[in-house]
Phi, psi and omega in degrees: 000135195276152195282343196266317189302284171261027125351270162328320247341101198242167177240166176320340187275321190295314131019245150324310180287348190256326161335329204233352174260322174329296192307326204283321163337270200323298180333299191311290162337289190287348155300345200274016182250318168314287191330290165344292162322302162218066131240047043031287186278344156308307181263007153234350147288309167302348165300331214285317204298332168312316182244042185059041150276143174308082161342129149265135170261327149319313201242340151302317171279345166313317231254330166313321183295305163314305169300333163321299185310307157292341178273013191249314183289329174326296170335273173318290208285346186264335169321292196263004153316277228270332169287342170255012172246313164262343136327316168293260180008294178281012156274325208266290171358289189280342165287327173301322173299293168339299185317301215280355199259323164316291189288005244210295169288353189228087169238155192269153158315003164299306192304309144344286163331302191245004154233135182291150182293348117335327176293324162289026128273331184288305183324289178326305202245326181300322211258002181255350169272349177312308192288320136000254146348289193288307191276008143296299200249342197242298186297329181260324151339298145346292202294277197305328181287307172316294179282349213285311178281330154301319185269002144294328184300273207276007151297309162350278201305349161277347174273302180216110196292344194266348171281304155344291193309301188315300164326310174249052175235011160268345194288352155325286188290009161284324177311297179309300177318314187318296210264351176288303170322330178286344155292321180261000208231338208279324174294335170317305184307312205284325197265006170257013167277289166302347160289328174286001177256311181317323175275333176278324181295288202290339199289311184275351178271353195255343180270333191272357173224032212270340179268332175266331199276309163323286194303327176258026177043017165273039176278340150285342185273340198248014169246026179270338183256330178299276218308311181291338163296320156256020176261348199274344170299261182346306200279342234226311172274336168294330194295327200268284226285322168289348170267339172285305214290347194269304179281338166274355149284345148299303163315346203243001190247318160317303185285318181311303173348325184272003174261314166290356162267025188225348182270355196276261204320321211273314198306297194299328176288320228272302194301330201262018168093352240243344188207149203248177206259005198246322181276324188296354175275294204298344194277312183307311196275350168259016173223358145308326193259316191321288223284340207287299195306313188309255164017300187293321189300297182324300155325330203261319183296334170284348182280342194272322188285020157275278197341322194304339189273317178300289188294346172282325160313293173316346187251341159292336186266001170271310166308346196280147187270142191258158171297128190305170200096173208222177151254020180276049194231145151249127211270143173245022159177147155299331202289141175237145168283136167215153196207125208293144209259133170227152174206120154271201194234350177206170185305302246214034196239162185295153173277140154315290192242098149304096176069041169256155205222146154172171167257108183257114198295179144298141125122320201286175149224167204225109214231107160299000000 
């Protein structure tokens, strides 16, 4: 089992299913480069009169024809996109919910007892949806922006490595901001993740107690810890959602960057002889689009190190051992027996009940 696989806590089919929304990704990406290619080739044909050569009109409608083609292919790869990424996803969801509402039912009462019950619901529906939102939006997307721009990076780098390089060489250090945050941005995370179970805490108590708080006229006084509880929620979300914002507007102001080196390098190579005007347009309109997948990988990562939190709660309320036993056992009468039994109220306290014995039939009534 893969490190991503039980991250995620996905089982092998799941697995698999998040494997083929990558591919169907990936697919998507690389359609999106025919258009591109040609008007790419649109436009150094309509160019051609600069350096005196002849519009062709035969290969302008070819090239129309090429586009057809591609927004159709496009079409098909966006297709079967949103059927193995997002369609799976909300599927693989509701079995997870299912999973955690099982595993859930045969938990011993202790557990109940020391955690609220708002923690379990969030977990059921928040932390799964979180988990949602990531195998749709965020993970296999990575992914495909991840092979997608390597494998452009070295086709480049094979027509010209010094044009290649201009283009990608801030993107290590966008990269780096990126991931610098996630050092100084985790405690943000970890305390507005408790400040939201704590606010789903005053919220379900104030609502489960919302018919005695009417009837005794105390809604200010006793809606005084929810209000606080959701402005220290609000201020907490303002602190995480301005600092991912603070460092991916950096990072992203850092990668624009590579669009003034590569028009430096493309210019300087173009003046000194060394690169010819038809790759130097195409290097410029591929390093206008190029950047759109970085960008997205960059957005996308601080929201995967939020994710982290949703799952590590799920893998603890998963990891709780359920109670022994089967549901195969069949009862031939109800009466319950107790045989004798003491109980205190602490280890080392005098007993309540000592050595008591009796029955309590089915069907009956039974009076302490």
């Amino acid at each position: 089992m893969s490190k991503l696989q039980t991250a995620l806590l996905l089982n092998d089919e799941g697995y698999k299913d998040l494997k083929k929304a990558a591919f169907a990704c990936t697919l998507t990406n690389f359609s999106m480069i025919v258009p591109m290619i040609v008007l790419t080739g649109f436009i150094i044909e309509i160019l051609k009169p600069l350096s005196g050569e002849t519009v062709s009109y035969m290969k302008l409608w070819a090239l129309f024809a090429a586009g057809a083609a591609g927004a159709f292919l496009v079409y098909l790869c966006q297709r079967y996109d949103y059927r193995k990424t997002y369609v799976t996803s909300y599927t693989r969801s509701e079995q997870t919910r299912v999973a955690l509402a099982e595993h859930i039912r045969r938990l011993p009462m202790s557990v109940f007892n020391n955690r609220d019950l708002s923690d379990l619901t969030t977990s059921i529906m928040g932390d799964v949806a979180n988990s949602e939102h990531a195998l749709s939006h965020v993970v296999p997307q990575l992914a495909a922006n991840g092979i997608s721009v390597t494998v452009i990076c070295f086709l480049l780098a094979l027509y010209d490595w010094r044009m290649a390089l201009a283009i990608f060489a801030v993107a290590p250090v966008s990269f780096a901001v990126i991931l610098a945050s996630r050092v100084i941005h985790g405690g943000v995370s970890k305390k507005y993740a408790q400040a939201k179970l704590q606010a789903a805490d005053r919220v379900q108590e104030y609502i489960e107690g919302i018919k005695v708080i009417r009837a005794c006229n105390m809604d200010g006084e006793r809606s005084e810890a929810l209000t606080k509880a959701l402005h220290r929620m609000m201020r907490l979300a303002v602190r995480m959602e301005f600092g991912a914002g603070v460092f991916t507007t950096g990072a992203q102001a850092v990668l624009q960057a590579g669009i003034g080196i590569t028009v430096f390098a493309g210019t300087s190579l173009f003046t000194g002889g060394q690169i010819s005007f038809v790759p130097l347009v195409l290097f410029l309109f591929i390093v206008a689009r190029i950047y759109g997948p970085v960008i997205t990988l960059l957005t996308m990562l601080p929201e995967l190190f939020y994710l982290q939190i949703s799952m590590k709660r799920m893998r603890d309320l998963m990891n709780i051992a359920p109670l022994p036993g089967g549901d195969e056992t069949c009862l031939k009468n109800f009466d319950i027996v107790c045989e004798h039994i003491d109980f205190s109220y602490n280890q080392d306290g005098e007993q309540a009940i000592h050595d008591l014995s009796l029955v309590i039939p089915a069907g009956g009534i039974t009076a302490l």
